[in-house]
C-alpha positions in Angstrom: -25.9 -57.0 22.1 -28.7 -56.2 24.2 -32.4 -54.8 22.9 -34.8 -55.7 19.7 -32.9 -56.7 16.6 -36.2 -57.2 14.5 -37.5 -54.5 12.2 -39.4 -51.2 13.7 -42.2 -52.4 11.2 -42.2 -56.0 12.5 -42.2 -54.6 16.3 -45.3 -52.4 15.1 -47.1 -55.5 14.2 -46.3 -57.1 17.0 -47.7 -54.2 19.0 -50.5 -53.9 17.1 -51.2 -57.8 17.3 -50.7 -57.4 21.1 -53.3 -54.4 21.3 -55.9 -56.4 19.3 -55.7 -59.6 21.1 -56.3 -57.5 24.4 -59.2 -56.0 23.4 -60.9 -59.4 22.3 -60.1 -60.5 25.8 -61.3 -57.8 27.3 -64.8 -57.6 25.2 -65.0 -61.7 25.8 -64.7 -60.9 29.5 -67.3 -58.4 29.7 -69.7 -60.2 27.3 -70.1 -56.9 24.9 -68.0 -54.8 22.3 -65.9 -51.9 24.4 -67.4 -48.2 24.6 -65.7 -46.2 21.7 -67.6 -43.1 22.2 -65.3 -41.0 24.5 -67.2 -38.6 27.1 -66.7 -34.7 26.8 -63.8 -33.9 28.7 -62.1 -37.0 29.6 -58.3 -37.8 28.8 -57.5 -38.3 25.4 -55.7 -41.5 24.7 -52.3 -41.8 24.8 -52.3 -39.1 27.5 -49.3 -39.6 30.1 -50.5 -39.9 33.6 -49.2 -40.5 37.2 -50.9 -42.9 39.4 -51.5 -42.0 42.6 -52.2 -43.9 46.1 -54.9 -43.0 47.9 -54.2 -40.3 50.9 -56.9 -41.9 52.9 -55.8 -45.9 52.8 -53.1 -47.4 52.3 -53.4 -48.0 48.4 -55.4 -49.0 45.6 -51.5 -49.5 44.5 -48.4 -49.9 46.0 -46.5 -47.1 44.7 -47.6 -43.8 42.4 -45.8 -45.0 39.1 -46.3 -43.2 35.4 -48.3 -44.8 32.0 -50.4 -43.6 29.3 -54.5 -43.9 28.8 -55.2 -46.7 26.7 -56.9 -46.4 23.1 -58.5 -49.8 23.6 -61.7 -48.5 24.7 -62.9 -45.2 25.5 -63.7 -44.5 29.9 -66.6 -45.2 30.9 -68.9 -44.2 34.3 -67.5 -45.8 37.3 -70.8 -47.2 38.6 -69.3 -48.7 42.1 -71.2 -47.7 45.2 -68.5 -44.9 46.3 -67.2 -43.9 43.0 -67.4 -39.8 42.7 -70.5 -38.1 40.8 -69.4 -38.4 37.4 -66.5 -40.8 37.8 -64.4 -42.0 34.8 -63.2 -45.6 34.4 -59.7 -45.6 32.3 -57.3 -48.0 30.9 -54.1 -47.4 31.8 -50.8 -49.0 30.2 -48.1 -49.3 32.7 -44.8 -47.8 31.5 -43.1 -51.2 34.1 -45.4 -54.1 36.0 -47.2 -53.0 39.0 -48.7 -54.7 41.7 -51.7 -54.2 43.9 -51.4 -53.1 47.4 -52.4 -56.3 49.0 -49.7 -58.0 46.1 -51.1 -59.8 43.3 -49.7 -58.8 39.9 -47.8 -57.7 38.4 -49.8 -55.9 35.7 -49.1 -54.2 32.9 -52.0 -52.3 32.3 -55.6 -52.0 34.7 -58.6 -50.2 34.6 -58.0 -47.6 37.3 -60.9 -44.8 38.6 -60.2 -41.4 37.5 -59.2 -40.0 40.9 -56.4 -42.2 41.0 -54.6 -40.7 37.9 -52.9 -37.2 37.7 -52.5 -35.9 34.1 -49.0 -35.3 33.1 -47.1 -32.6 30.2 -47.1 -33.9 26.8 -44.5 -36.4 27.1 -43.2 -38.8 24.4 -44.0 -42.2 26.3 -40.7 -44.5 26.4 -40.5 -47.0 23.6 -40.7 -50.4 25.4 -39.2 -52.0 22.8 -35.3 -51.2 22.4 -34.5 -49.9 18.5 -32.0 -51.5 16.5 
């Protein structure tokens, strides 16, 4: 038998558990509580989303692969030195691993500028966890 055999309601916790102890990584990294306050007209969370390579360079990624805007924290200016006039930061959860273009991962979820991510159709995003 392949898949989850534990209850949907003991998977949500898990998830849940998961998204929490994230977040307190995250915040410990930065050294401050995550932005909640989303700006006007950025992606909701949960939105489905493409990400793209770069026409320009080979990369940030190695290949354009799909995942959903993360409700961890809302996006927040990209403040890098050639980040676009009103530039959003977002977290992304990977729908499978990725890796960088130069290798390192894989990841399961990164912070990714907004010109890298192309909005998708309301899309149910797959469960990761098989059902009973």
């Amino acid at each position: 038998m392949t898949g989850d055999s534990r209850p949907s309601r003991t998977r949500t916790r898990t998830r849940t558990r998961t998204r929490t102890d994230d977040r307190r990584a995250v915040e410990r990294i930065l050294g401050r509580p995550l932005v909640q306050a989303r700006p006007t007209g950025a992606l909701p969370p949960g939105s489905r989303v493409t990400v793209v390579r770069d026409p320009d360079r080979d990369g940030p990624r190695q290949v354009e692969f799909l995942g959903t805007t993360d409700a961890m924290g809302a996006p927040e200016p990209n403040e890098h030195a050639q980040a676009l006039s009103g530039e959003l930061l977002y977290r992304v959860d990977f729908d499978t691993p990725q890796r960088d273009c130069d290798g390192p991962g894989p990841y399961r979820k990164a912070q990714i500028w907004g010109r890298y991510l192309r909005p998708e159709p309301d899309t149910e995003r797959p469960d990761p966890v098989p059902g009973p």
